[in-house]
C-alpha positions in Angstrom: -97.5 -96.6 45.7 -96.7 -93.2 44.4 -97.8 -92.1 40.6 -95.3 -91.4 37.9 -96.7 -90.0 34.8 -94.9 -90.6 31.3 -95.8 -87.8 28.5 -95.2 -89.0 25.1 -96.5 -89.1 21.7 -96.6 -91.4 19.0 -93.9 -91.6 16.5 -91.7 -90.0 19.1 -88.7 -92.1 18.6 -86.7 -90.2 21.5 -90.0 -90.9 23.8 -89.6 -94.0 22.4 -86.1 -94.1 24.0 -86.8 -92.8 27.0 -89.3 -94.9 27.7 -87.4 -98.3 27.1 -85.0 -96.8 29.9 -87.6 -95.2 32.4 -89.8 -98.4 32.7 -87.9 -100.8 34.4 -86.2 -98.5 36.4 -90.1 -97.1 37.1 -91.0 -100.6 38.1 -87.8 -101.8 40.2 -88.7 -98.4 42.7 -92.4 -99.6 42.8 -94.2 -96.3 41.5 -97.5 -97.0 39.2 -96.8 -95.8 36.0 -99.1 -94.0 33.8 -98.5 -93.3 30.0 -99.6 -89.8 28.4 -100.7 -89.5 25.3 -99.6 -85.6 24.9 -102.4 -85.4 21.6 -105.3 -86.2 23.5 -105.4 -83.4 25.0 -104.7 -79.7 23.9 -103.8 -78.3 27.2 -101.2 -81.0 28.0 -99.9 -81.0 24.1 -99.7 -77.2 24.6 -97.4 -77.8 27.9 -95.6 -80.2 26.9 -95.4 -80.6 23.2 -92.3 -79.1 22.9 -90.7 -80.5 26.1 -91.3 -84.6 25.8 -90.5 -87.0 26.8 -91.0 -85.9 30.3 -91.1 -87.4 33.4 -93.6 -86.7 36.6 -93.3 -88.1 40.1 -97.1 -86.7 40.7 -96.0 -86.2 44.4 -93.4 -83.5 43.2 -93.7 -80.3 41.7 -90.6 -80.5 39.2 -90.5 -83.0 36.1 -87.9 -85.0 34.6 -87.5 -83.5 30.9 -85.1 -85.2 28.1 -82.5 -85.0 27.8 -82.1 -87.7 30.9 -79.9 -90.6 32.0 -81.3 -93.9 34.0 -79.3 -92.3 36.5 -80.9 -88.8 36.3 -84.1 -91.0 36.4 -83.0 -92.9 39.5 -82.0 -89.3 41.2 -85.5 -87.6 40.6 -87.0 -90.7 41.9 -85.4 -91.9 44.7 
């Protein structure tokens, strides 16, 4: 089951979004989804600080960065 990585932060009400879209689409393709808490560390707040909520299928190089759709989401999954 590949790995999808969520970034977000708390208090992030458009991560907040995202994520209420993301999941169940996340869960119906059967990836393992893992949450990122972008303040727990300073290299992945510096990378993607500016640039969340993204999403990363960990067996692709490109992410999914907002603004996105559930179809955008569907498309970089699939």
């Amino acid at each position: 089951m590949p790995l999808v990585r969520f970034y977000t932060t708390s208090g992030c009400r458009l991560c907040d979004e995202a994520f209420n879209v993301a999941r169940p689409i996340i869960e119906r393709l059967k990836f393992r989804l893992q949450i990122i808490e972008i303040m727990d560390d300073p290299d992945t707040e510096a990378t993607y600080g500016e640039r969340i909520p993204v999403i990363h299928r960990m067996d692709q190089d490109a992410v999914l960065e907002w603004p996105f759709s559930a179809a955008a989401i569907y498309r970089y999954l699939a």
